[in-house]
DRENDO-1510 file (C-alpha; in Angstrom, 1 decimal, always signed):
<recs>
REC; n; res; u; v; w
REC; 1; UNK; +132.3; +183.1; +99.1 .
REC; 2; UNK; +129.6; +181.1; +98.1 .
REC; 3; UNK; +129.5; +178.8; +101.3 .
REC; 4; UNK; +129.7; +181.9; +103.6 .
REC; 5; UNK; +126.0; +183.2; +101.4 .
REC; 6; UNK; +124.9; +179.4; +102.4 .
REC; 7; UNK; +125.5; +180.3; +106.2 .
REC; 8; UNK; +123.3; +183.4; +106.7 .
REC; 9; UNK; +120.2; +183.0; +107.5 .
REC; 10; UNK; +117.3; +185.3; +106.4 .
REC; 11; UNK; +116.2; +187.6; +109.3 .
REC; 12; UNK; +112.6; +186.4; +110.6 .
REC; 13; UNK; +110.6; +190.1; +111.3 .
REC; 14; UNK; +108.2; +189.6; +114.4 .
REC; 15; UNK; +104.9; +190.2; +113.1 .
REC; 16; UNK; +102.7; +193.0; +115.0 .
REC; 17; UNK; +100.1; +189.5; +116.1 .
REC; 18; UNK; +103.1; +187.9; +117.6 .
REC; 19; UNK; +104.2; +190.7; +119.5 .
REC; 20; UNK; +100.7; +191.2; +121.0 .
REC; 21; UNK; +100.7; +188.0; +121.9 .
REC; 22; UNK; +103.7; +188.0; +123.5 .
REC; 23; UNK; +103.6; +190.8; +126.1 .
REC; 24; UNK; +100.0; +189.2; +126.8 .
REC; 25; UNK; +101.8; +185.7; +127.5 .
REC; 26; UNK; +104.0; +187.5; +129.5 .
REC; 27; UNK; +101.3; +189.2; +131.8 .
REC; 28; UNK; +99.6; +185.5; +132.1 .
REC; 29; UNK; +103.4; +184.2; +133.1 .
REC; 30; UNK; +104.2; +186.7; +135.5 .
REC; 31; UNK; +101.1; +186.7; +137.1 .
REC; 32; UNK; +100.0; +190.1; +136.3 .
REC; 33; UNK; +97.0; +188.3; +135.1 .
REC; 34; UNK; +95.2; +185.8; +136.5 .
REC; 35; UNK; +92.8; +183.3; +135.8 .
REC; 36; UNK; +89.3; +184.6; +135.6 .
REC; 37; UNK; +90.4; +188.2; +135.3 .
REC; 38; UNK; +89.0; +190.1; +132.3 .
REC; 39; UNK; +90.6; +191.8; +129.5 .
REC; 40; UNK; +90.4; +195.5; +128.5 .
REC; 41; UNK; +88.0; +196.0; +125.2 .
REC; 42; UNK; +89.4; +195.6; +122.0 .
REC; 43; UNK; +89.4; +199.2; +121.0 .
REC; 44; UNK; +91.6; +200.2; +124.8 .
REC; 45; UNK; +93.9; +196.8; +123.6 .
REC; 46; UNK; +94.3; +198.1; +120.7 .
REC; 47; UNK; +95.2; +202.5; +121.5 .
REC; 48; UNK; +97.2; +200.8; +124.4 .
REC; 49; UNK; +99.6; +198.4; +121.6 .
REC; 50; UNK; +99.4; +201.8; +119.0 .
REC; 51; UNK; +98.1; +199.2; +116.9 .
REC; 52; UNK; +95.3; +198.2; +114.5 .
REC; 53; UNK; +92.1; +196.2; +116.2 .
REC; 54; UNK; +92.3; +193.6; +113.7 .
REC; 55; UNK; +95.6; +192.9; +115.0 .
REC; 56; UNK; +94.6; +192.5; +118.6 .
REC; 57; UNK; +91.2; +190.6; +117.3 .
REC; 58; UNK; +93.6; +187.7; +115.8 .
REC; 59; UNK; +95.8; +187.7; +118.6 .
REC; 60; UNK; +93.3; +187.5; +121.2 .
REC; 61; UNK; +92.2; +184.6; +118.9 .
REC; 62; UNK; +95.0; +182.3; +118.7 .
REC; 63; UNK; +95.2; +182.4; +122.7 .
REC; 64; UNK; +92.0; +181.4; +122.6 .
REC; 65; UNK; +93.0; +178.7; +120.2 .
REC; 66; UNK; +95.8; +177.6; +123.0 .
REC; 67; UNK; +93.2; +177.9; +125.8 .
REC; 68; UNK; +94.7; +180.7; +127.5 .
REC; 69; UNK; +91.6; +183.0; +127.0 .
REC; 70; UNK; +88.0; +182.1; +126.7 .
REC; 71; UNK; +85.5; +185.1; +125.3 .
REC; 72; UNK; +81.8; +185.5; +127.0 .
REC; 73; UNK; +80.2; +187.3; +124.0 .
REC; 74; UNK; +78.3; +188.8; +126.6 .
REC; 75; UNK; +81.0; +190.5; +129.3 .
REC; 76; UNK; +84.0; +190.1; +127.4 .
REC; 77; UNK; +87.4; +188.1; +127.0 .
REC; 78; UNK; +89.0; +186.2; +130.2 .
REC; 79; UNK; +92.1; +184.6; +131.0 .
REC; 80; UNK; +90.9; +180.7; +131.4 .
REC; 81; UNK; +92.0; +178.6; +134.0 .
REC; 82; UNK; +94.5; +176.6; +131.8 .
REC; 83; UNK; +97.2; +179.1; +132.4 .
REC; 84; UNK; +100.5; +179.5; +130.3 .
REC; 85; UNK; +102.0; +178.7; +133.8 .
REC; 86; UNK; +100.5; +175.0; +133.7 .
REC; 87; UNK; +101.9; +174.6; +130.4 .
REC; 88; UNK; +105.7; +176.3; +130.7 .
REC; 89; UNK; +106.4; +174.8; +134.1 .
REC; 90; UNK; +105.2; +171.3; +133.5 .
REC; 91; UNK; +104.9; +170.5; +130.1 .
REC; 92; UNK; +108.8; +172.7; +129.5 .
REC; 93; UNK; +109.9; +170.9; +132.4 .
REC; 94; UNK; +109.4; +167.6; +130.9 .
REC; 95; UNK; +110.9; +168.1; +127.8 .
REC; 96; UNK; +113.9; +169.7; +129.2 .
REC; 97; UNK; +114.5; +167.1; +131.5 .
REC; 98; UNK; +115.9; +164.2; +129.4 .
REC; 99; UNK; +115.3; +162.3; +126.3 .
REC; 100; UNK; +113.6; +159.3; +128.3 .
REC; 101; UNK; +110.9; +161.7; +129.4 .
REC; 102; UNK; +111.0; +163.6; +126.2 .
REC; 103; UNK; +109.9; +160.3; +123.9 .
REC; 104; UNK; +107.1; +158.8; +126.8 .
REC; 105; UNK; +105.7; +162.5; +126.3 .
REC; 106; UNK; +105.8; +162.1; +122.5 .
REC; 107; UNK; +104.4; +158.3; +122.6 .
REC; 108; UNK; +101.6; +159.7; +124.4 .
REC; 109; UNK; +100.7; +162.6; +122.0 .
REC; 110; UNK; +100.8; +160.2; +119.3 .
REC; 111; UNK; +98.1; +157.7; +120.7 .
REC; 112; UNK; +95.8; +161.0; +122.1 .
REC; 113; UNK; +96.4; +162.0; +118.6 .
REC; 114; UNK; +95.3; +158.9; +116.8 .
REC; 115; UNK; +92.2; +158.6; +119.5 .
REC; 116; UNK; +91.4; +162.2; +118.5 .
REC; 117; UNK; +91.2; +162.5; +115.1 .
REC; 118; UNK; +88.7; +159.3; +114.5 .
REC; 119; UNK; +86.4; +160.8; +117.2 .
REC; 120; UNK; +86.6; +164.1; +114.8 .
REC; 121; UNK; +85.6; +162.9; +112.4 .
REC; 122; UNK; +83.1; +161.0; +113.1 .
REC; 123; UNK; +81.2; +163.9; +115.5 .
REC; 124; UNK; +82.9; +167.3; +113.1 .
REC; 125; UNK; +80.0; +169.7; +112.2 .
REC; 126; UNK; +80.2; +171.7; +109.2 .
REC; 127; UNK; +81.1; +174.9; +111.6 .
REC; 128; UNK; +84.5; +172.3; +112.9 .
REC; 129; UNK; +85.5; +171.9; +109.2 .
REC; 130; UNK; +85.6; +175.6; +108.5 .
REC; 131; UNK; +87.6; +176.5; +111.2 .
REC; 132; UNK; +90.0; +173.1; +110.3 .
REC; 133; UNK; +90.4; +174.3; +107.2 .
REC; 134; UNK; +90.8; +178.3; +107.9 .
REC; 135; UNK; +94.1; +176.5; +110.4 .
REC; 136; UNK; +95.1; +174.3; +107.6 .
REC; 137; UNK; +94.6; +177.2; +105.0 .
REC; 138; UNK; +96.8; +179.5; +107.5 .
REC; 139; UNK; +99.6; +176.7; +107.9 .
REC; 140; UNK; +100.1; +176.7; +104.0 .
REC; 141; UNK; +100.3; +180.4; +103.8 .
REC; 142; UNK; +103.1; +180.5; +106.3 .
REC; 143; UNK; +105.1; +178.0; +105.0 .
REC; 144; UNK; +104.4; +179.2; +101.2 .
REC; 145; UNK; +105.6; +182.7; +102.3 .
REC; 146; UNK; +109.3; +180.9; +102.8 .
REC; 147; UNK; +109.2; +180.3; +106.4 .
REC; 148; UNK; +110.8; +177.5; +107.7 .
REC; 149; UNK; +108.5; +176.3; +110.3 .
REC; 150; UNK; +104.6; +177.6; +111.2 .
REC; 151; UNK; +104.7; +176.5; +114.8 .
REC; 152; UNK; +101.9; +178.5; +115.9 .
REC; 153; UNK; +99.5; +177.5; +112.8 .
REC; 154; UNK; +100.5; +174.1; +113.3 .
REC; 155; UNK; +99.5; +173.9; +117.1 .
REC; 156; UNK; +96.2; +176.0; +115.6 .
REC; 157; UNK; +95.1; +172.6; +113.6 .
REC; 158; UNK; +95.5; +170.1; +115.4 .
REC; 159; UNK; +93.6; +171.9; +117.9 .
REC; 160; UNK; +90.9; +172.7; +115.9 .
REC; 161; UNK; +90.8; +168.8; +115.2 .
REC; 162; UNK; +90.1; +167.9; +118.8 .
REC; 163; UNK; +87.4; +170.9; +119.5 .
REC; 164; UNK; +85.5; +168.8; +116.7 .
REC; 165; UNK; +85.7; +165.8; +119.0 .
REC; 166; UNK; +83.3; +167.8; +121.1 .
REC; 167; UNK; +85.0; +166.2; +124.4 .
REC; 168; UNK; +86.5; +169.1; +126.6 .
REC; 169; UNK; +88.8; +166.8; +127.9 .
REC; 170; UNK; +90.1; +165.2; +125.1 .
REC; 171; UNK; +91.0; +169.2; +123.9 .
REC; 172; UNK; +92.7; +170.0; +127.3 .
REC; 173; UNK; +94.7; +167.2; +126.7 .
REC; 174; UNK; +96.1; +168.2; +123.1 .
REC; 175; UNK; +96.1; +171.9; +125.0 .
REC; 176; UNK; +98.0; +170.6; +127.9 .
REC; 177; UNK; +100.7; +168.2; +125.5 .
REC; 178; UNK; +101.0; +169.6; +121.9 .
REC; 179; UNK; +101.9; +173.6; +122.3 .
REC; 180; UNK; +105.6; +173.3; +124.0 .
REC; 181; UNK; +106.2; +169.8; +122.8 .
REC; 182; UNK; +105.4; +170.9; +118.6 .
REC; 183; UNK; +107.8; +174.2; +119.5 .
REC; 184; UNK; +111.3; +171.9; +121.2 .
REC; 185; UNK; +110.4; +169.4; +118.3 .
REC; 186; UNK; +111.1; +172.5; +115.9 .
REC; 187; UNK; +113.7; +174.5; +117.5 .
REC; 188; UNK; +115.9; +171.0; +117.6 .
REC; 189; UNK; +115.2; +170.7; +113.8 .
REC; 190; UNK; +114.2; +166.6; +115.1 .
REC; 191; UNK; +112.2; +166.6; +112.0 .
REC; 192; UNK; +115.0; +168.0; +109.2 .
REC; 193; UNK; +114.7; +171.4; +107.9 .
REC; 194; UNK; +111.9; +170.9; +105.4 .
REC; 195; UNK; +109.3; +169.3; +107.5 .
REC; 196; UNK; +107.5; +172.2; +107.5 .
REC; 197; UNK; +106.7; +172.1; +103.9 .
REC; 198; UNK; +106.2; +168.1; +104.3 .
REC; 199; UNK; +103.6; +168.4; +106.2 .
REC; 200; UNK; +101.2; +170.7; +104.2 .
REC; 201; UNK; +99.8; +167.2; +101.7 .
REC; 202; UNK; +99.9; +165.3; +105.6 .
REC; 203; UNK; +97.3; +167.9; +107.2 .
REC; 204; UNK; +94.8; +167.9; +103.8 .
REC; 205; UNK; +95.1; +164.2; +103.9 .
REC; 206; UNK; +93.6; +164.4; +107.8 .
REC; 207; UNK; +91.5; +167.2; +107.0 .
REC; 208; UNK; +89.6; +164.9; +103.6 .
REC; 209; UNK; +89.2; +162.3; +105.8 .
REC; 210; UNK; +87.2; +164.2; +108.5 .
REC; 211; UNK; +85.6; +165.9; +105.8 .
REC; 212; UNK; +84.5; +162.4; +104.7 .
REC; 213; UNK; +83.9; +161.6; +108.0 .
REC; 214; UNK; +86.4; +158.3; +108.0 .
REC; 215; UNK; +87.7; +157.6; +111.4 .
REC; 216; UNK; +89.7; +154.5; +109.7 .
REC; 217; UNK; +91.3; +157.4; +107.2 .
REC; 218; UNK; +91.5; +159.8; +109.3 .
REC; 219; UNK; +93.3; +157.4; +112.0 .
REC; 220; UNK; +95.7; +156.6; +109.4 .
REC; 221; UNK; +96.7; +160.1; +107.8 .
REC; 222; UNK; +97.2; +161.3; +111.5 .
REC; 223; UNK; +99.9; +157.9; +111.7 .
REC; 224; UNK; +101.4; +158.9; +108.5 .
REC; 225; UNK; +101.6; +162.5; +109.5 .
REC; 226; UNK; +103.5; +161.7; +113.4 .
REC; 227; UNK; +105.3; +158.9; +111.5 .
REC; 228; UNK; +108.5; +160.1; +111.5 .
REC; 229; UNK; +108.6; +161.5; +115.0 .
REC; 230; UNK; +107.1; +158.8; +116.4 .
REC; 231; UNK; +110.2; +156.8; +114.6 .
REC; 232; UNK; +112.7; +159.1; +115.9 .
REC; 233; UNK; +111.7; +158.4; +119.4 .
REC; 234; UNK; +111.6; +155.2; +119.5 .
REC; 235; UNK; +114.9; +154.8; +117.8 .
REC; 236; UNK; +116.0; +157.1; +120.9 .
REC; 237; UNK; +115.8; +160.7; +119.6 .
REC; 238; UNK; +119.3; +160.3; +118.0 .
REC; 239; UNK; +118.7; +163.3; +115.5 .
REC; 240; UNK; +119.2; +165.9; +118.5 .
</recs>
């Protein structure tokens, strides 16, 4: 009895945020929307979804976060030219493709990442380490709630690490690699089942040292934190 308990699985409820930003990934994929196009207002988003604005305010937020909107405060919120198209049909490709491609695609996250996070914090203003830490802060709560995983938090930091490099093209890079690749790396449990929780005392390790701004530290917490990835792939992705 007691090993069939240890087989079920609690039931994870789609939050009201997700599901808005799901349909709205969905219009981007299908083409429905289109780069440049502009969004309806909040308050028509939100009578539209039957649900609260504050709900479509954060999920309009986190697609901002993944570069799939950008917000004029002047005219309104757009779909940016980095479409989830770019991302699902290149970056999915890749992964899906085989392990060969899979690990050159991991190397090369790991040495943007290390690049990244020395130029954060050596050019992070104070306005970079609020929104860091609001991400990091946002991970914990996820994972402290029981979740296994906080994939969408965890993309949120380590993009809010490379805005602070203040090079756009540096942050289309982690947009373009780390959204798809952090999700496969999850759903094939690479990492064991309590990474999640692992990686809490890794990101406040990265986040004090561009706090401090250490580009030495911060270069190695980021190492420490991809260690075991980065390990895994070399060794040839044998946990999948």
């Amino acid at each position: 009895m007691n090993s069939l308990i240890d087989n079920i699985k609690a039931i994870q409820v789609e939050s009201p945020v997700d599901k808005i930003i799901g349909q709205l990934k969905q219009l981007i994929s299908s083409g429905q929307l289109k780069p440049g196009d502009r969004l309806p207002s909040e308050r028509a988003l939100s009578e539209r979804f039957g649900l609260g604005r504050s709900y479509v305010r954060e999920a309009l937020l986190k697609l901002e976060f993944y570069g799939l909107l950008r917000t004029n405060p002047q005219s309104g919120t757009y779909v940016a030219g980095l479409s989830i198209n770019v991302i699902e049909n290149i970056i999915s490709d890749i992964i899906k493709f085989n392990k060969d491609s899979f690990n050159s695609l991991v190397e090369a996250r790991c040495h943007l990442e290390f690049a990244v996070v020395k130029l954060a914090a050596e050019r992070r203003s104070e306005q970079d380490l609020a929104e860091i830490r609001e991400a990091m802060e946002e991970y914990e709560r996820k994972i402290e709630s029981g979740a296994s995983s906080a994939v969408e938090e965890d993309m949120i930091f380590h993009i809010k690490v490379a805005k602070a490099t203040k090079s756009s093209v540096l942050e289309s890079m982690i947009l373009f690699i780390i959204p798809d690749l952090i999700k496969s790396i999850v759903e094939n449990n690479v990492c064991g089942k309590d990474r999640g929780r692992r990686s809490i005392p890794e990101h406040r390790a990265i986040y004090e040292a561009i706090v401090n701004q250490d580009p030495v530290q911060a270069e190695k917490a980021m190492v420490e934190h991809l260690d075991e990835i980065w390990e895994i792939s070399k060794a040839g992705f044998q946990k999948v």
